[in-house]
N, C-alpha and C positions, 0 to 999 in steps of 0.2 A: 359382367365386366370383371375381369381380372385380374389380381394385382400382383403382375409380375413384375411392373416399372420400377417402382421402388427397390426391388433390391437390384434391379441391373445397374439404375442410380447411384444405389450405395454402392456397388465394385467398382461402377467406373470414378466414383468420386474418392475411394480410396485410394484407387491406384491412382490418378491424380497429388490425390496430396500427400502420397507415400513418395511420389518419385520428387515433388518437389519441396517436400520437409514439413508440410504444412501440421500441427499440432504436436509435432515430435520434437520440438527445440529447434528445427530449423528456420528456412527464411518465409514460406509461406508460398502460397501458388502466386506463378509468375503472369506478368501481364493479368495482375486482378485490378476490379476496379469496387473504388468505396461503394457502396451500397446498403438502404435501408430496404426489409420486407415484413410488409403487415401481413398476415392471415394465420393460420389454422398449422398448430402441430399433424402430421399426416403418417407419421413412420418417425423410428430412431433408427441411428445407428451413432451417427452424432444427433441431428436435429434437423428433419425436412421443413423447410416450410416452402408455398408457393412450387414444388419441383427444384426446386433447390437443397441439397444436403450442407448444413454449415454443420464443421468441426468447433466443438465448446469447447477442448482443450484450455484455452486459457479465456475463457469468457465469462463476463461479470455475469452474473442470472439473479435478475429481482422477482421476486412474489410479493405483493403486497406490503413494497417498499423496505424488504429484507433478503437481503442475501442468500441465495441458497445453491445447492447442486443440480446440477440434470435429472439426479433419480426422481426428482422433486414435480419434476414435470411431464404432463400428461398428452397421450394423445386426445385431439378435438380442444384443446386450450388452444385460444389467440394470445400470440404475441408479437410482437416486434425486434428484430432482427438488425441488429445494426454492426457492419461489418465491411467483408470485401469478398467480391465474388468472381470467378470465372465459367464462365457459362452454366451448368448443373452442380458446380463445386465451389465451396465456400469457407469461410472461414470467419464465425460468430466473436465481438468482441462485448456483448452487451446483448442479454436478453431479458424482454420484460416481458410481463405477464399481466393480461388486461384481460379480465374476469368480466363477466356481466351482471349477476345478480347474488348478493348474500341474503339470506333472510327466508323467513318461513313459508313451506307450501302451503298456500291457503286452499286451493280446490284441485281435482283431479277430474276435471269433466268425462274426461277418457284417458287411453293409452297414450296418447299421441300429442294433447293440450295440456299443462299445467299451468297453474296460477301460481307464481312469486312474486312478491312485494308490488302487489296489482299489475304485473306482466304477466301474457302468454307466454309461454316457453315450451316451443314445438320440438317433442321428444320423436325420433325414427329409429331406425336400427342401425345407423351407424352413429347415436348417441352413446358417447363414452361413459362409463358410470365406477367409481372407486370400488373396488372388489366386487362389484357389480352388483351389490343390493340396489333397487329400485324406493329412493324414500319415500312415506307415505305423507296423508294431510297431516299439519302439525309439526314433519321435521323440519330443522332449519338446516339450510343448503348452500352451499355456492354452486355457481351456473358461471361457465366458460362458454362461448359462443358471438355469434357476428347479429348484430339487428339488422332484422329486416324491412322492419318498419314502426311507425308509433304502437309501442306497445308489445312489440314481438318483437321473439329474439328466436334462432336459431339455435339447441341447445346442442354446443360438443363435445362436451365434459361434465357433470355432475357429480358432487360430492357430498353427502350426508356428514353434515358436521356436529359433535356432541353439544355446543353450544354457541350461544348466536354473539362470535367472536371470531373475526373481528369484527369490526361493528357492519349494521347493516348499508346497504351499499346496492345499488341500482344507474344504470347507465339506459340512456334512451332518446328522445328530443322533446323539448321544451315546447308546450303550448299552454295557454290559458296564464300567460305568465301576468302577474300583477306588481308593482315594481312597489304599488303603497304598502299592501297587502306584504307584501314579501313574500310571498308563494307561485307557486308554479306546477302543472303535471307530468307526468311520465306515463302515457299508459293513461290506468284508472288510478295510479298511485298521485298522492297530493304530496308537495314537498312546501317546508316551510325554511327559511333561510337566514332568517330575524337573527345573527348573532352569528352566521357561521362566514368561516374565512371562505372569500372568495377567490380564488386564483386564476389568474388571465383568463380572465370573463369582460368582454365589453360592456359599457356603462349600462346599467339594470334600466335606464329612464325606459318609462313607455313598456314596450312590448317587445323590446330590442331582443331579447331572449329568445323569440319564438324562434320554432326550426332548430335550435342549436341542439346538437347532440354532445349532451354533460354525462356526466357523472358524479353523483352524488352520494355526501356519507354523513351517517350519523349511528348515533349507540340508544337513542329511544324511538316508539314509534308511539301515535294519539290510534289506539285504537284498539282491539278484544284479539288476545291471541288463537287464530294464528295470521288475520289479516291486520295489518300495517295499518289503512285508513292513510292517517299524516305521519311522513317521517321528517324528526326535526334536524333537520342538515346543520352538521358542525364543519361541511367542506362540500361547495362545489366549483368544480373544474371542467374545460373542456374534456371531450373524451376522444381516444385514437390517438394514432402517432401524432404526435405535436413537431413538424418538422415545416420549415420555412426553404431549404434549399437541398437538393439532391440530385446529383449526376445520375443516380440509379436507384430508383424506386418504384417499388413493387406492391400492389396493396391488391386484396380478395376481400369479396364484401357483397354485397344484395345492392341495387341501384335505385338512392330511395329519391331523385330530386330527376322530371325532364324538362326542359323547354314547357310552357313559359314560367315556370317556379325555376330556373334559373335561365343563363343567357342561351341563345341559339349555339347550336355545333358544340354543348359541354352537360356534362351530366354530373350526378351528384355517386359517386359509391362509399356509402355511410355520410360522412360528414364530408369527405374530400372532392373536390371540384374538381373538375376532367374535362378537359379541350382536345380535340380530336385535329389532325390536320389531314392534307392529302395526302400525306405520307404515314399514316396509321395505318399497322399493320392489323385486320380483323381478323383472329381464327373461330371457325364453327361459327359465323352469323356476320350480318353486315349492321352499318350505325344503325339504320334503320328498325332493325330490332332491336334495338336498346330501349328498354321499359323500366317502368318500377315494378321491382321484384324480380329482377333478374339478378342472377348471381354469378360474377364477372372476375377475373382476373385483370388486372392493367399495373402496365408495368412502363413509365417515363423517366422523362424528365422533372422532377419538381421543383419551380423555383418562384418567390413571391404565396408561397402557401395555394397555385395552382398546378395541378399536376398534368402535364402535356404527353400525351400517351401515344409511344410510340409501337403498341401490341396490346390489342384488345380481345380480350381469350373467351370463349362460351364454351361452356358446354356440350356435350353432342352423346347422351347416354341411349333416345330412342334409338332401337332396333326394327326394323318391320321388313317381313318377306310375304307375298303373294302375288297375284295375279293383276295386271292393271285394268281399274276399269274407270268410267268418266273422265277418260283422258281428255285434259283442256291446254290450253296456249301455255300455260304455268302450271298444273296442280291434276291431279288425280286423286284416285281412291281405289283400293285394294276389295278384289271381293273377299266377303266372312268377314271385313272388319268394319262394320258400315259407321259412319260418322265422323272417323279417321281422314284430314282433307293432308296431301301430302304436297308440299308446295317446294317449288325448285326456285332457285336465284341466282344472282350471278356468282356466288362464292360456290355454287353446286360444283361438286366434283362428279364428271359421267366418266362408266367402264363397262367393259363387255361390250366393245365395237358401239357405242351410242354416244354424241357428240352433243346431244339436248332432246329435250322431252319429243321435240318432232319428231326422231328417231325410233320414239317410241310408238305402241296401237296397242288396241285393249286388248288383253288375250297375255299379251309380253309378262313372263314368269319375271319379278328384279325383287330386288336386295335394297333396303335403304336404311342409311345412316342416319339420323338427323337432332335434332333438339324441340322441344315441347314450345310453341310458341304462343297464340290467344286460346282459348277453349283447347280444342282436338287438333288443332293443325299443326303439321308436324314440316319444321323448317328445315328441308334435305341440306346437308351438306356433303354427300354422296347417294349417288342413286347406279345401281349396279345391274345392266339386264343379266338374267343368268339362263334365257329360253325365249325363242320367238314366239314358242309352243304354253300353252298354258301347263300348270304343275299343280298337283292337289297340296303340296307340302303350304304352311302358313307357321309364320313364327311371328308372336308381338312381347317387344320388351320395352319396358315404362316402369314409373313409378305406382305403386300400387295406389289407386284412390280411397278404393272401400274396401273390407271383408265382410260376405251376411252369410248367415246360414250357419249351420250347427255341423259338426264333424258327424260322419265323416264327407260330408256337401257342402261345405265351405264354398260363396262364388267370391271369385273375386273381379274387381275392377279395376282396369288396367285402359289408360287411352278410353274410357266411356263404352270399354268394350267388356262384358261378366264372360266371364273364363268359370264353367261348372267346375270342380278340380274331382268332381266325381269318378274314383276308377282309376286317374293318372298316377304318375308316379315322380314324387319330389327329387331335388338333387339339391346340394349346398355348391357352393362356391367354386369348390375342385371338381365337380361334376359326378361326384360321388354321392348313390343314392340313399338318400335317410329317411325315416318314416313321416308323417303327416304330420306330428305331434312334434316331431324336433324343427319341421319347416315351419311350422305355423309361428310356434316360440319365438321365431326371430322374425319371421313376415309380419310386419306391421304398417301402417297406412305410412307411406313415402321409401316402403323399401323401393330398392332394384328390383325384379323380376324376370323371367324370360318365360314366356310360355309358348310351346309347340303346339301342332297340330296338324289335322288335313280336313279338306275341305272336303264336303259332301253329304247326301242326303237335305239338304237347304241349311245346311251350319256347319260348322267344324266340328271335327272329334279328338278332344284335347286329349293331350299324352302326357305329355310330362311339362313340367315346369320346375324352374331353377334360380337358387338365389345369385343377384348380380350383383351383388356389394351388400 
């Protein structure tokens, strides 16, 4: 995958707010409308977030409840954007910054899992890291990132901080809550509250807390450094944009709530509650794939603290090219990739003269685009014939699941399919070839991927493979 979007974004949103004065002392892009957007720093130029570039020209920027500048801010930091927008171009008057975890790494299971203030925090290679040392057990940290469920967080930013300042601090959802007790979990972390300000938190009675995704702070913890045990909360708060009304808002996030843990036709992304109508716009998957742990774009109406979503965005990084075989009413399978079930819908985009799967017969050489849906099955949102004729050529691109094996026999697993990489030859991003050792360095379990090959002999014989992000 690519990343040429972003800066065609940034020319075309300069030239936008050059011709209409936007961050130069003039009047701003015209025909904008107000607008709030949750997610993820993605690129500067001004400040991308969601596919959108806002100019911070004249924009408040909080950290941690202080003021500061742009340089300040990182790619893979969450924040919230509160401004005005015209289609890909924008103009930020207020950016905050909503951190996930302070506090010390208790364990490193692997590369890929770390343990903070008893959260998981799933590290991959497009994990951002401050001059990019990797901190070890023992240092204390801030963690930038989206949760994706009780206890885990996606991590986009990581900092190695010299000391556990400001205080520590963990955001997540609320269970085992005790209103006598005054405690409550996150994760494996205990929180205790006895004495700490509360701020627009609904009444503690009962178990009213559970589900709620807070954010909590305090400066001591009950327990042996470098694991927390009990942190004594001197504040907690709800967590996420706290917005009750918005003509335009935009929030990215993992999908942690479906029917029946909330109402029918509405889902949960993070904390925020999402109603769909017939007039939702779905790209790269339909409601029906909507899961927990799926990681969503939605961009509405908000109003009443329910956000009415009128573009609901997935996903769509698998790649897969070979030969069809087990062709059914919906779904096939690809020879060489066995396990892989390739499933069409009605959002399926068909090319190369075929109108639906009927069109298709085993033998048929195609192309398909699609997104990672239960296990192995792979939900098309393009399916491309490119031969009536069968074709030895096979290309599968996913997220990497596993690496075993010792250099220079590294296999890897991609889609439940082991790619030997014995013999082939790596490429990074620009499709420029680099040795084994610089691939591997950044190949870690949830990179991108693409691996070639051709089919024959009763397997494929892989060639090359390439980083996608």
């Amino acid at each position: 995958m690519k990343t040429q979007r972003l800066p065609l974004l940034a020319a075309a949103a300069a030239l936008v707010i050059a011709s209409c004065g936007g961050g130069t002392g003039g009047t701003g892009i015209t025909s904008s409308t107000p607008t709030t957007s949750f997610g993820t720093i993605t690129d500067f130029g001004s400040v991308f977030v969601n596919g959108v570039e806002f100019s911070t020209s004249n924009a408040a920027i909080m950290l941690d409840g202080n003021p500061v500048t742009q340089n300040e801010l990182r790619r893979g930091m969450v924040v919230t954007v509160s401004g005005s927008r015209s289609g890909s171009s924008g103009i930020a008057t207020r950016i905050e910054v909503d951190d996930a975890v302070k506090g010390f790494v208790e364990a490193k299971p692997d590369a890929n899992h770390w343990t903070v203030m008893g959260q998981t925090v799933l590290v991959d290679d497009r994990t951002q890291f401050e001059n990019n040392p990797h901190p070890g057990v023992n240092d204390f940290v801030e963690v930038h990132g989206l949760v994706v469920a009780d206890g885990t967080i996606s991590g986009g930013f990581i900092e190695k901080k010299n000391a556990p300042f400001p205080a520590f601090e963990v955001k997540g959802f609320v269970k085992n809550h005790d209103s006598v007790a005054m405690t409550f979990q996150i994760g494996a972390l205990t929180v205790t509250y006895n004495g700490a300000i509360i701020n627009d938190m609904p009444n503690p009675a009962g178990n009213a807390w559970n589900r709620l995704l807070v954010e909590a702070k305090g400066n001591t913890c009950t327990g042996t450094v470098p694991v927390c045990g009990t942190l004594n909360a001197s504040n907690v708060e709800p967590n996420g944009p706290q917005m009750q009304d918005a003509a335009d808002f935009e929030i990215e996030g993992f999908v942690t709530a479906v029917p029946p843990a909330v109402p029918s036709g509405s889902f949960k992304v993070g904390n925020q509650l999402v109603v769909t109508t017939g007039s939702t716009l779905f790209e790269g998957g339909v409601a029906a794939d909507i899961a927990v742990g799926v990681r969503l774009q939605v961009e509405g109406v908000l109003a009443g603290g329910v956000l009415t979503a009128s573009k609901v965005e997935f996903g769509d990084s698998i790649k897969l090219e070979g030969d069809v075989a087990n062709l059914g009413a919906s779904s096939f399978s690809l020879n060489g990739l066995p396990g892989i079930t390739v499933t069409a819908n009605s959002i399926t985009e068909f090319k190369g003269g075929i109108n639906g799967l009927g069109d298709l017969a085993n033998g048929n050489h195609v192309q398909v685009r699609g997104r990672l849906g239960s296990g192995t099955n792979v939900i098309a949102t393009e399916i491309e014939r490119i031969s009536i004729a069968s074709d030895n050529r096979v290309e599968l691109q996913g997220p990497i699941q596993s690496i075993t094996g010792a250099d220079p026999n590294q296999v890897v697993r991609i889609l439940g399919v082991d790619v030997n990489t014995a013999g082939i030859v790596f490429q990074d991003v620009n499709q420029s070839v680099i040795t084994r050792t610089a691939f591997f360095a950044k190949a870690v379990v949830g990179t991108l991927v693409k691996a070639r090959g051709t089919l024959g002999g009763g397997g494929i014989n892989w060639s090359e493979m390439e980083l996608e992000g």
